[in-house]
N, C-alpha and C positions, 0 to 999 in steps of 0.2 A: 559386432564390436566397432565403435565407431572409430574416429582418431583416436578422439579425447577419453574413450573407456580403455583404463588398462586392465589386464589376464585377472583373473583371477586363481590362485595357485588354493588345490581342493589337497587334503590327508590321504584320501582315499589313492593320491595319483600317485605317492611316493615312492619312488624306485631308488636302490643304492648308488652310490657314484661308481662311474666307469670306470677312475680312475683313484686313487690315494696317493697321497705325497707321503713320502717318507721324511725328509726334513726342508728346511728353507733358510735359507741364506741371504740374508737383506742388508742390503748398501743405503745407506743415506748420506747426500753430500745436504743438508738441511740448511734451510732459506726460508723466510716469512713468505718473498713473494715466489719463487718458486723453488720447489726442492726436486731433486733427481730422484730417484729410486730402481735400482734395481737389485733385483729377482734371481735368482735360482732355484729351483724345483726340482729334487727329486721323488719322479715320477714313478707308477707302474701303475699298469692295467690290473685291475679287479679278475678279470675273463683275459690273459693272453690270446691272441688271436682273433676276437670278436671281431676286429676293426671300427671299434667306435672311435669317431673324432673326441679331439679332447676339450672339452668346454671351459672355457677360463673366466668368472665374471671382470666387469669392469666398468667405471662410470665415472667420468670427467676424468680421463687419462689422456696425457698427450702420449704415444707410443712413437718411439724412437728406435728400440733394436727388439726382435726377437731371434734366439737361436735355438736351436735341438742340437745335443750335443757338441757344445762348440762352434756350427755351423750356421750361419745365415740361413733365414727362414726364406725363399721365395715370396715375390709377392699374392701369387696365383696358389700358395702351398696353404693358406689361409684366408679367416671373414674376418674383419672387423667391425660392428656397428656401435651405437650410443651405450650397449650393455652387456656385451661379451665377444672375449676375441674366441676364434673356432680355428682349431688347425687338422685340417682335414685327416694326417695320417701321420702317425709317430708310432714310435719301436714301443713293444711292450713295456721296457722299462729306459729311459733316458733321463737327461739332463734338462727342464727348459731354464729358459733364460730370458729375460724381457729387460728391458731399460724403459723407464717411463718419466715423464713432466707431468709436476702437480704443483697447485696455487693453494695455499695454505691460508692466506690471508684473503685470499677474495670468496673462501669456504663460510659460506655464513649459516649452512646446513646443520653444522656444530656436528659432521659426520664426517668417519674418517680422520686425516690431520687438519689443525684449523690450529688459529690462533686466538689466543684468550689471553688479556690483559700482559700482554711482551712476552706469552709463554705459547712455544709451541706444543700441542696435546694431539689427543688423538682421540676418539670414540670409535668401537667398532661393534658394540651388539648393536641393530643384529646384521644390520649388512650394508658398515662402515667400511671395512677391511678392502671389499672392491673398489674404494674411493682413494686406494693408495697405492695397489698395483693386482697387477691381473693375477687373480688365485681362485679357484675351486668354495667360491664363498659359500659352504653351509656346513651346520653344527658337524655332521658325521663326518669330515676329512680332518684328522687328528696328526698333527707333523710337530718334531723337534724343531726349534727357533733358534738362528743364531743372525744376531741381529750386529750391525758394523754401522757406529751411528758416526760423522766428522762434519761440523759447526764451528764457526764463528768462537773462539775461546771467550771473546768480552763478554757479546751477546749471548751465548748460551754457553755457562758454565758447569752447568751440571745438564746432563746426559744420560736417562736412564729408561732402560726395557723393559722386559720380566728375566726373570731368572738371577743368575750370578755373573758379575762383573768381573770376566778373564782379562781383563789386556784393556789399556789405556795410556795414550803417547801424547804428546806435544808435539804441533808439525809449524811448518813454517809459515810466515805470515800471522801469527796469533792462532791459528786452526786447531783442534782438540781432535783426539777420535777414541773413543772408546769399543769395546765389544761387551755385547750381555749373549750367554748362553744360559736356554732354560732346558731343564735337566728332563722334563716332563712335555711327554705330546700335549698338543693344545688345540683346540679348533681355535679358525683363524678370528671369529668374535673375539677372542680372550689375550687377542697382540694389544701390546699397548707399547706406546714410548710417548716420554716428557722432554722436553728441551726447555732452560731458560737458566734467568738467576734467580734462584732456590736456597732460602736458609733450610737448613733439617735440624728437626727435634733427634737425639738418638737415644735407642734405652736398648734391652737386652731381656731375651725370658728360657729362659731353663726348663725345657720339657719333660715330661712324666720320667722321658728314658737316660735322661741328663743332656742334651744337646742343648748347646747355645747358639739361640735363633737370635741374630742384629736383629734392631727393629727402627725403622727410620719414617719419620714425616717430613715431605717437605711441603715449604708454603712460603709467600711471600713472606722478607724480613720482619715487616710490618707489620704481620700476624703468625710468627712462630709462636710466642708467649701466648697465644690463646690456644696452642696443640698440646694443653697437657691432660686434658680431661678424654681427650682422643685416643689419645697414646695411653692413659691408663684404662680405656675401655677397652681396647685391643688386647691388656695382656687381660683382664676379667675376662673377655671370652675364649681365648684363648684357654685361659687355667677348665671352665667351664665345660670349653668342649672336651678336654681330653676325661675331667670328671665323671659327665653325664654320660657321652656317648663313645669313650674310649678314643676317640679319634686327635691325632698329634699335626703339629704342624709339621709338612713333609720337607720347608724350606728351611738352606740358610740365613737369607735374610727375606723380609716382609715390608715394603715399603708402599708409604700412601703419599696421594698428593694431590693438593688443594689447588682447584680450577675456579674461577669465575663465572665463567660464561659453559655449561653444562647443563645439555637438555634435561636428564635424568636427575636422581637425587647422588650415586655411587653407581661405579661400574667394579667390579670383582675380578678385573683382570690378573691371571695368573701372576703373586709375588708382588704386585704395580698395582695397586688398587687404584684409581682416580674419582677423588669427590669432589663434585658441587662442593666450594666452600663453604654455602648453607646450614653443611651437614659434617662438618668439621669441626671449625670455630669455635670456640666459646669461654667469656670469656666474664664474671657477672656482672659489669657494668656494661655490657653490651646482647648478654646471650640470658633470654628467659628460663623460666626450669623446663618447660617443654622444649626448648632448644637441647638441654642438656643429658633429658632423655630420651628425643631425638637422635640426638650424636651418638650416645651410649647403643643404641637400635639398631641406626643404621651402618655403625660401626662394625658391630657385631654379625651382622645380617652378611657383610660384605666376608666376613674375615669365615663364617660357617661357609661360603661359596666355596671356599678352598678346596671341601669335599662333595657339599652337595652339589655340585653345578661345573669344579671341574674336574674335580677327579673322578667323577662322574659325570657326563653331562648330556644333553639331548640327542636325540639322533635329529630329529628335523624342531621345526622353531612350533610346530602345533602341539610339543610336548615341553613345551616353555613353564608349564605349572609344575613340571618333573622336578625339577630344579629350583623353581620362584616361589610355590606354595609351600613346598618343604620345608625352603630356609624359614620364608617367614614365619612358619610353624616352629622352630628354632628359634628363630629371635624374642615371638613372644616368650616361648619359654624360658628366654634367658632375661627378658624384661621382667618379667613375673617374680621371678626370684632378686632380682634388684630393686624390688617398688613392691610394695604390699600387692599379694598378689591378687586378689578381687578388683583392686582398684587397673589394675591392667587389663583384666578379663575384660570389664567395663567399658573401657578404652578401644579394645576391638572390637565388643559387639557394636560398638556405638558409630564409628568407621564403616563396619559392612554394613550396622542396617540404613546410615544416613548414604553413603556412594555403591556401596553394590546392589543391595534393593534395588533402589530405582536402575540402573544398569540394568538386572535381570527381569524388570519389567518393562523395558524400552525398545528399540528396534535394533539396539546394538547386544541385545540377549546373546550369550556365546555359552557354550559349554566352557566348563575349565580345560579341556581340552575341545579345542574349536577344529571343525572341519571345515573352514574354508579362510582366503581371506585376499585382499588385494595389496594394504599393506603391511606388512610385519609388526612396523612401530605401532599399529593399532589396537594391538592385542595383547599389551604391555596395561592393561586392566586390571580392576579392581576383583574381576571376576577370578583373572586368573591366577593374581599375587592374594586375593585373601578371602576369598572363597576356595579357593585354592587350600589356604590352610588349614579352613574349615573341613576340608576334604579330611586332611590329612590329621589332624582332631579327631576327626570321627574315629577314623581308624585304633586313634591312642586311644578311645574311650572304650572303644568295642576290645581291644587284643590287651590292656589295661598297660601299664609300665613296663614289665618284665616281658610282655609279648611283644609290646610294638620294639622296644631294642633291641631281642634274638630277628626280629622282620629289618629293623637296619642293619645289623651285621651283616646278616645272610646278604643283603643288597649290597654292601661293600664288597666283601667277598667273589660275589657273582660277577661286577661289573666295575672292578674299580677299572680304569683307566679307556674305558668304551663310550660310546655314545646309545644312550636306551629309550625305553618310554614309558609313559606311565602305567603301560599294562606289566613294565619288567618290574615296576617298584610292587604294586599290587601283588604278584606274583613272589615276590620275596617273601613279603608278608605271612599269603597263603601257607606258604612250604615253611617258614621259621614255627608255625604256630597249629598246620595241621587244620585247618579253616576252606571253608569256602568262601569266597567272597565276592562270586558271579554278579550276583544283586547289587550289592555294597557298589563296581563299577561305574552305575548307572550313573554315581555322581559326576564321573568325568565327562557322559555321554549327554544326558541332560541338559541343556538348559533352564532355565527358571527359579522361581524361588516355590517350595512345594508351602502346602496350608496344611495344619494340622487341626480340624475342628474336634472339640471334646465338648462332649453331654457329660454330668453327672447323673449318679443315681443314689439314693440312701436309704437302703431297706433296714429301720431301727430296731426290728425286731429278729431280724437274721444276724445283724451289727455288723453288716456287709456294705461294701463303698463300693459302686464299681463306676470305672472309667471306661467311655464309648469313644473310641479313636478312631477319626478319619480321615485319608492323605487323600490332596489331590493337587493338580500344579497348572498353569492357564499354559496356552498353547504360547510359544514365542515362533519368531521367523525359522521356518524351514522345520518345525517341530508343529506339525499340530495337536499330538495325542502321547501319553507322556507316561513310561510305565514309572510300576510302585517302584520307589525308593525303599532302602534297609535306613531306617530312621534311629538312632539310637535317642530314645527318650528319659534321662534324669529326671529321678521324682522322690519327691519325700511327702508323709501327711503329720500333717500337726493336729494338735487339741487345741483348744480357744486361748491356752492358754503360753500358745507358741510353744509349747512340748513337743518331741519326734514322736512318732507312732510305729507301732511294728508294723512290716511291711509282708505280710503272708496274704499269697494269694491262695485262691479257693481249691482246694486238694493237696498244698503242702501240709505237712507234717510240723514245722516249726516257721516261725518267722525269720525273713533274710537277716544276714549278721549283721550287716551295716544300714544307717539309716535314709543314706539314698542306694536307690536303684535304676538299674539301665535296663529299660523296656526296651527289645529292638522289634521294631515296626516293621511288616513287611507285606502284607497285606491293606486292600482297600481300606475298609471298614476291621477292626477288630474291638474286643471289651476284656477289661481285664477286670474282677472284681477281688478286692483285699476283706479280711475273713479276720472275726477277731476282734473287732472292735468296740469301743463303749458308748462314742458319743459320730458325731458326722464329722469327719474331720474337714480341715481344709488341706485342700490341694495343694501342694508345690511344686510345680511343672519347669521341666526345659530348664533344669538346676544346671546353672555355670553355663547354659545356652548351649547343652550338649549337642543342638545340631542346625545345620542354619534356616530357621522353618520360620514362618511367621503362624503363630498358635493363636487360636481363634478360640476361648473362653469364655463367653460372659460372669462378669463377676461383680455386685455390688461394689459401691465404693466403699463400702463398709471392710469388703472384705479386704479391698487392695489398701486401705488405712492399715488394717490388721498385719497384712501383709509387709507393707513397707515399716511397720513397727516391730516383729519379731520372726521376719524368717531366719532363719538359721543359716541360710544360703547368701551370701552376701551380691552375689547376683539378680534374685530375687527380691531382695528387698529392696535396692534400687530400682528393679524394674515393676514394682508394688507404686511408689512415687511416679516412675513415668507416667505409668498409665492413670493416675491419679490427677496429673497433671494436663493429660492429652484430653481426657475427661472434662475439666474446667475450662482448657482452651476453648475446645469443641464445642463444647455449649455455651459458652461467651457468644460464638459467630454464630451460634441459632436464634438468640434471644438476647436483646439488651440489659435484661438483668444481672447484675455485678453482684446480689447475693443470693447465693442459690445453696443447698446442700453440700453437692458437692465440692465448689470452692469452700464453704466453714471446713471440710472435713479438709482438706487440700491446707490449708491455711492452718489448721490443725496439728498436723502432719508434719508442716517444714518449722513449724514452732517446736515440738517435737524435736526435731535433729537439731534445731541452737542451743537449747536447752542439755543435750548429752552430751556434758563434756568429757566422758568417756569415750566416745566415739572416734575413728580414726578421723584426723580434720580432713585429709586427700577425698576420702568417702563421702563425708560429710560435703563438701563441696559438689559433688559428683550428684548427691541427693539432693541436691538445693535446686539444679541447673536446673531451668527448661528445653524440654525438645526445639529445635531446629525448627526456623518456621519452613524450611525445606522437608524434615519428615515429617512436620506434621500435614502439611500437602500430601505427602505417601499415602495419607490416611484418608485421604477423599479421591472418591473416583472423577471428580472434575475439582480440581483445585481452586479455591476461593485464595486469592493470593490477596485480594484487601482484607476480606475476613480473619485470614487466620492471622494477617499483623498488624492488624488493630485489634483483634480479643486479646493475642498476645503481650502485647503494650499493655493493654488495661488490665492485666492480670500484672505482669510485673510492677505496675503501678499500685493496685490493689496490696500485693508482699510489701510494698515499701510504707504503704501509711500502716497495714494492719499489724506490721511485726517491725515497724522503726528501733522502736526500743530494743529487743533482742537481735536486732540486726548491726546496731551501736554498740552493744556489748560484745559481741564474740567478735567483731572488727577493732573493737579498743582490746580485748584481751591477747589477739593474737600480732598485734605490732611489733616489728620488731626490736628488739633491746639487745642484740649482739649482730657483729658483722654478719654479713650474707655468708653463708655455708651451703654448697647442691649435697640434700639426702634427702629420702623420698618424707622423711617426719617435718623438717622444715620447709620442703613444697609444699605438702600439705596444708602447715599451716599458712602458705601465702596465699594456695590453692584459695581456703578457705575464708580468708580476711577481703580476698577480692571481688569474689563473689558477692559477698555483704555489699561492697565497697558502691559494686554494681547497680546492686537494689537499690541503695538507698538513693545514689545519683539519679536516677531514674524520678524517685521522687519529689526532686526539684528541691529541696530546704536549701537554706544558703547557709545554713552550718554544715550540711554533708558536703554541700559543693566545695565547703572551703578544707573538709577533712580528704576531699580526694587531691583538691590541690596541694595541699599541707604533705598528703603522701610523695605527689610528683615530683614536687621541689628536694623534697627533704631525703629520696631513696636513696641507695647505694647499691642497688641493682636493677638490672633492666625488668626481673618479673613483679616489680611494684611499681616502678615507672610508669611501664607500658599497661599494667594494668588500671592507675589511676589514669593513663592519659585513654585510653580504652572506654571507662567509665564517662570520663568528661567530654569525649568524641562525639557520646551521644546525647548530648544535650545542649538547648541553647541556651544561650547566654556568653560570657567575655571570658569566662574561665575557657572555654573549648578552644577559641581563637589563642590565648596568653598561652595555654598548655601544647599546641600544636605548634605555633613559633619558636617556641624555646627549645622543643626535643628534636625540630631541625637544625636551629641554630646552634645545637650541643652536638649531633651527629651526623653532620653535613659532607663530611671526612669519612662514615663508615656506611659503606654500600649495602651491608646487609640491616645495620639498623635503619635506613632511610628505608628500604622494603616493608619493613614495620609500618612505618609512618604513613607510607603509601597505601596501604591493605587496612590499617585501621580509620581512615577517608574513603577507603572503597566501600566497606561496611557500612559505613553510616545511614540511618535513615531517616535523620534531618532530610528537609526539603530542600533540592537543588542539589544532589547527589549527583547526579549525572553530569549536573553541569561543572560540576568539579570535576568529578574526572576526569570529562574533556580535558578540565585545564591541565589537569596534570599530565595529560599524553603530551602537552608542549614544554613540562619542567625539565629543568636540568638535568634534574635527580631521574629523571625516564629515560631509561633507552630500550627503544624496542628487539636491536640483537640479542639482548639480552635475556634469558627464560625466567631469571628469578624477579626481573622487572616487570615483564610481562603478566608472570604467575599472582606477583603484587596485587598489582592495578588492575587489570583485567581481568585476571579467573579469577580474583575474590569477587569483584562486580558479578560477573555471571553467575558465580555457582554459589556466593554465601549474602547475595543482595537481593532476595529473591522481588522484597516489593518494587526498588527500584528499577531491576533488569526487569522484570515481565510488567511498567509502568503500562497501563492501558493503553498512550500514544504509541507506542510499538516504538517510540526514540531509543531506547535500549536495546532494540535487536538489532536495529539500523547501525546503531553505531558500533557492535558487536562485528556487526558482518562487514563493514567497512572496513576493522584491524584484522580480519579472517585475510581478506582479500588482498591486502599492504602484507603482514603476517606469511603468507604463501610461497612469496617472493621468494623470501631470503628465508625461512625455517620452516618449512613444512610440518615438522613435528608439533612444534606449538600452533603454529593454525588448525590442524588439525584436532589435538585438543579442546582449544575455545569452539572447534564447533560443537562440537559434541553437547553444549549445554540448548544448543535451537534444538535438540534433536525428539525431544520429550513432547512435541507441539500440540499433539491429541490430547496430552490432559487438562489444555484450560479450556476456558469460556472460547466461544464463538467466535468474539471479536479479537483474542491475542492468538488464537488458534490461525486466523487468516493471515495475521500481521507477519508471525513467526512461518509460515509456511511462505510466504511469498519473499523473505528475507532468502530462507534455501534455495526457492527458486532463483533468487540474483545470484547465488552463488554457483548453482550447478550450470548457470548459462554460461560462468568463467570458464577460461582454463584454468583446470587444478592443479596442484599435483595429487600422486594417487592416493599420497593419506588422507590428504582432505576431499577428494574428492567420495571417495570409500565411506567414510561419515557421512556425505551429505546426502549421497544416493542412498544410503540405507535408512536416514533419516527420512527421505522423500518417500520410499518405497509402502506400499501397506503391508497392513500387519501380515498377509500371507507370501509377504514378499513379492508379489509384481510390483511397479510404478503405479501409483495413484495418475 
């Protein structure tokens, strides 16, 4: 290990702590530029008598006093270095005590306490908490909090912890001090405190058992009136969770509060939620309907942590999907039932297969439960918050409704108030429901994304179908040879005439009662044939995406027309359209030909969905969309990055002259004619109008140009705003410039709508994209401390601009690695991030392959830090994990 390589910390090494606290006692005299802190600990040893030293983390602490039991510490009786103090010998059970110095304002980590727009905050997963004073920083040390906060009364007038606020004075000089005690152990991730001036939204919700929980937002004056849609998403999940999963809120009050400058999207800190105002707000002259359910998501997501994550919660941070896949597994659930629920299913497949795919085919492949890692924040993944879910899907699909709830009780039961792993969740399952699910495991252990290839067979005169199934998964780092996965596979068969089919396999007696079925897979190669039948039916596979496989089919496009015309499955029939469309892309970039088969049948098809005005319009929109010119990259083993966005362009160009007409009518019928209202039927119908709105800008007329500006001017919410100005983004001519002036000049005052503005110029794939963005790294409206400015301008560039970031001059990675490098300084998190988009290098051509690969090498010559360093080494490394 050189200087500049830090440890890496493996699963396999994990030993329990020597020591446990029993509670903690914390002083703050709080300051921007520096605050005091001290500590109390009550300690004891795991093993009386072992005589282990007691290990304290620590990092950017100035240390001023430590004691054991009242006593002054020696300075020979202790270590201290850059990341933990060590005190050689203490009583089995004692007092410590520490006094320490911390700069809050020169934290630009956004770890730990820092400041954010005149408010002092705090971040502590996953291992913030040693950035504030020296503690025992990991999931399994679970301690009572009583927290003694005294500030400035002008400067910060509101004052708040977790738990319940006993005791609050008025001292001299202007000075405040409050106390919060929280009622419930906590690992130390889950500390949080706010300081500043704070209006609060307040409401109140009555529990199943009758108790009255206060419920408070707080957030700048300036944006309280946009916390109401917040606050009523909290008591919706709320009511939801006691509903579905029995589970109540354990507190008396629940408070949230809107940050600025926030690495993450929400943190779940015990009682003290803190969110990204992002993910807050909203308001609808300024918040989209994807903002809206968004906030409703992340809301809810935050507010299930209560139980998943702390009243249960990890023992170490490699079981971070224990608690992250779960919830999100809960959240969709509770999206699902708020928004038509296909059109959400949709929504997540569409998320893992566009960021975790590629993930699980890259050099940063992890299991959902990873064995190894250098930094923590790295593994806050896509793999393991929504493959993760998928994980835990599975489960619901295999032990069905009524099994997978007796499998969470039982886990409640077993572990409330511990720290566990995902073999104790697994394990709940088993024993609630009488199962083995040794195999089923493999998900956590696995890396990769597995293949399912299916043959048909149609013996006409037996009136026998059968299906030839077979799994297999390509090797990722430190995995080269991959056992069988338990695959749970959804299917149904139709007749020609989009009718269900009985689903009897070959020796049963009757056919299944319901018209899909879960095949579980568990073997290599297997075949199932269905017995019974009159004509060949078609296939309906992988119904609702019952597992996260990429299924390998060949299928007419006859067939996927058919498909995306009457599956029954509304998963299905969407995904009958994708590939219908991935179809005509793909064959655009083989062959200059614009009319071929399958685009008529394609073109067909989306004429087809305008035409049904039965149709839900959210859906409807959803079947219009074209894939991502990012997955459709997925789909080539060397990615054609000019090809697939130029067929792509001349394919949306193609929709817009061939279906003008029908694209003019379902955008003039679904106009609005009454104020803006957020419900998932009038998204949809905005869903739907903009999409139109899209196509037809695309086709350059100067009548649709002037019906998207007619929209922009004329809106009363930001999801028709932003989506004519969206529309007109990408197009030349004077409407883009006249429409992109204006909606700064009207929201020059709102930080998150200017992030709009910024991301939808990051987008663009007008000519001289880059050279705009440059410019904007020097606009006002940019600040680089900032993550949601950053995530703007930058990660839209990298990760949703694919022709311009991978431009053939390689000036796109250069200047990528330049903000990596600036980036590093001062937020390791976000650098680390942006790099992660060089990291994919082996799937282009030759010539960006070199360009991107020698960009890592500028980087890994730096000093990093270790999250970015961790990305870029593993990005460098080959596929079998040595250094190339």
């Amino acid at each position: 290990m050189t200087e500049r390589t830090p440890p890496t910390i493996h699963r396999l090494d994990y030993r329990r702590p020597d020591y446990l606290v029993d509670s903690v006692d914390l002083f703050f005299d709080l300051d921007e530029t520096e605050t005091r802190v001290r500590s109390r600990l009550s300690v004891r040893a795991v093993e009386p008598g072992a005589g282990h030293p007691l290990v304290l983390d620590g990092r950017d602490l100035q240390l001023e006093e430590i004691l054991i039991d009242n006593l002054p510490l020696d300075p020979e009786a202790y270590r201290l270095d850059e990341e933990r103090l060590t005190v050689f010998a203490v009583p089995a059970a004692c007092t410590v005590e520490t006094l320490v110095r911390i700069r809050p304002a020169a934290n630009t980590s956004l770890e730990g306490l820092y400041l954010s727009g005149g408010l002092l905050t705090t971040q502590c997963e996953a291992e913030g908490f040693r950035k504030i004073t020296y503690f025992p920083d990991r999931p399994d040390v679970l301690a009572r909090y009583t927290v003694t906060i005294e500030a400035d009364g002008e400067k910060y007038p509101v004052l708040l912890s977790n738990g319940n606020l006993v005791a609050e004075e008025e001292l001299a000089n202007n000075r405040r001090r409050v106390r919060w005690q929280d009622p419930f152990p906590k690992p130390s991730y889950l500390f949080a405190l706010v300081a500043g001036r704070l209006a609060c939204l307040r409401d109140e919700f009555v529990t199943a058992s009758g108790r009255t929980v206060q419920l408070a937002i707080y957030a700048d004056a300036r944006h309280i009136g946009a916390c109401g849609h917040a606050m009523a998403s909290l008591k919706q999940a709320m009511r939801w969770d006691e509903e579905r999963y029995g589970l109540e809120c354990d507190l008396d009050t629940y408070m949230i509060v809107a940050v600025s400058d926030f690495n993450m999207g929400a943190m779940e800190n015990k009682g003290l939620n803190v969110f990204n105002a992002s993910r807050l707000l909203a308001r609808p002259e300024t918040a989209t309907d994807a903002d809206y359910q968004g906030i409703e998501a992340v809301v809810a997501h935050e507010y299930f942590h209560n139980w998943t994550g702390n009243r249960v919660t990890c023992r170490d941070w490699f079981q971070l999907s224990l608690k992250e896949g779960l919830t999100v597994f809960r959240d969709q659930q509770f999206s699902a039932e708020r928004v038509t629920g296909p059109l959400q299913r949709i929504r997540d497949v569409q998320l893992l297969r566009g960021t975790q795919f590629p993930e699980d085919a890259g050099p940063m492949a992890h299991p959902v439960r990873p064995d190894s890692y250098i930094e923590i924040n790295n593994f806050y993944t896509m793999t393991v918050y929504y493959k993760g879910a998928e994980v835990v899907r599975m489960l619901h699909n295999l032990l069905g409704e009524a099994g997978f709830r007796r499998g969470m009780d039982l886990y409640f039961r077993r572990h409330d108030g511990e720290a566990v792993t995902c073999d104790d969740f697994v394990a709940a399952m088993e024993a609630a429901n009488g199962v083995d699910l040794g195999q089923f495991r493999r998900w956590y252990e696995q890396a990769g994304t597995p293949e399912l290839e299916v043959v048909t067979d149609w013996d006409a005169a037996a009136g026998a179908f059968s299906l030839s199934l077979r799994q297999s998964c390509a090797a990722t780092p430190g995995q080269e040879k991959k056992k069988n996965f338990l695959i749970p596979l959804a299917l149904g068969l139709l007749d020609r005439k989009g009718r269900e089919l009985p689903l009897r396999l070959v020796g049963e007696a009757a056919p299944w009662p319901a018209t899909t079925r879960v095949l579980e897979l568990r073997e290599t190669a297997e075949t199932y044939t269905f017995v019974g039948l009159e004509e060949e039916p078609v296939p309906s596979l992988l119904r609702g995406f019952s597992a996260p496989v990429k299924l390998r089919l060949p299928r007419s496009e006859r067939d996927l027309a058919f498909l995306a015309a009457h599956d029954p499955d509304p998963f299905n029939r969407w995904e009958g359209m994708q590939q219908l469309m991935m179809g005509a892309i793909l064959g655009l970039v083989e062959q200059a030909e614009e009319e071929t088969t399958s685009l008529d049948l394609l073109i067909e098809a989306m004429g087809g969905i305008l035409s049904l005005s039965a149709l839900d319009h959210g859906f409807a929109a959803l079947c219009l969309a074209l894939p991502s010119e990012t997955y459709l990259g997925e789909q080539q083993k060397i990615i054609d990055v000019d090809g697939i966005h130029h067929a792509r362009q001349r394919l949306r160009k193609t929709v817009a002259r061939r279906l003008a007409a029908p694209l003019r009518a379902v955008a003039a019928a679904n106009f609005a004619s009454e104020p803006y209202r957020y419900d998932s039927r009038e998204a949809g119908r905005r869903s739907l109008r903009n999409t139109c709105l899209a196509y037809l800008a695309v086709g350059g007329e100067a009548a649709d140009l002037a019906l998207c500006l007619q929209q922009f001017e004329g809106a009363d919410n930001m999801t028709d705003q932003l989506g004519a100005l969206a529309a007109l983004a990408g197009c030349q001519g004077p409407q883009r410039q006249t429409a992109l002036a204006a909606f700064y000049e009207r929201w020059l005052h709102e930080p998150l709508v200017v992030d709009k503005w910024l991301a939808v110029q990051a987008a663009s794939s007008l000519p001289g994209t880059l050279a705009e963005v440059e410019r904007l790294t020097t606009h006002p409206s940019f600040e680089p401390r900032n993550p949601n400015k950053v995530r703007a301008l930058l990660g839209t560039f990298a990760a949703a601009n694919p022709f311009h970031f991978h431009d053939s001059s390689g000036r796109g990675y250069r200047f990528l690695a330049d903000w990596i490098l600036r980036l590093d300084k001062m937020n390791p998190h976000t650098a680390a991030r942006l790099a992660g988009s060089l990291s994919r290098w082996r799937r282009y051509d030759q010539g960006r392959r070199a360009l991107m690969r020698a960009e890592l090498e500028r980087l890994a010559a730096a000093r990093l830090s270790p999250a970015t360093y961790e990305i870029v080494s593993k990005s460098l490394a080959a596929p079998g994990g040595q250094k190339e």
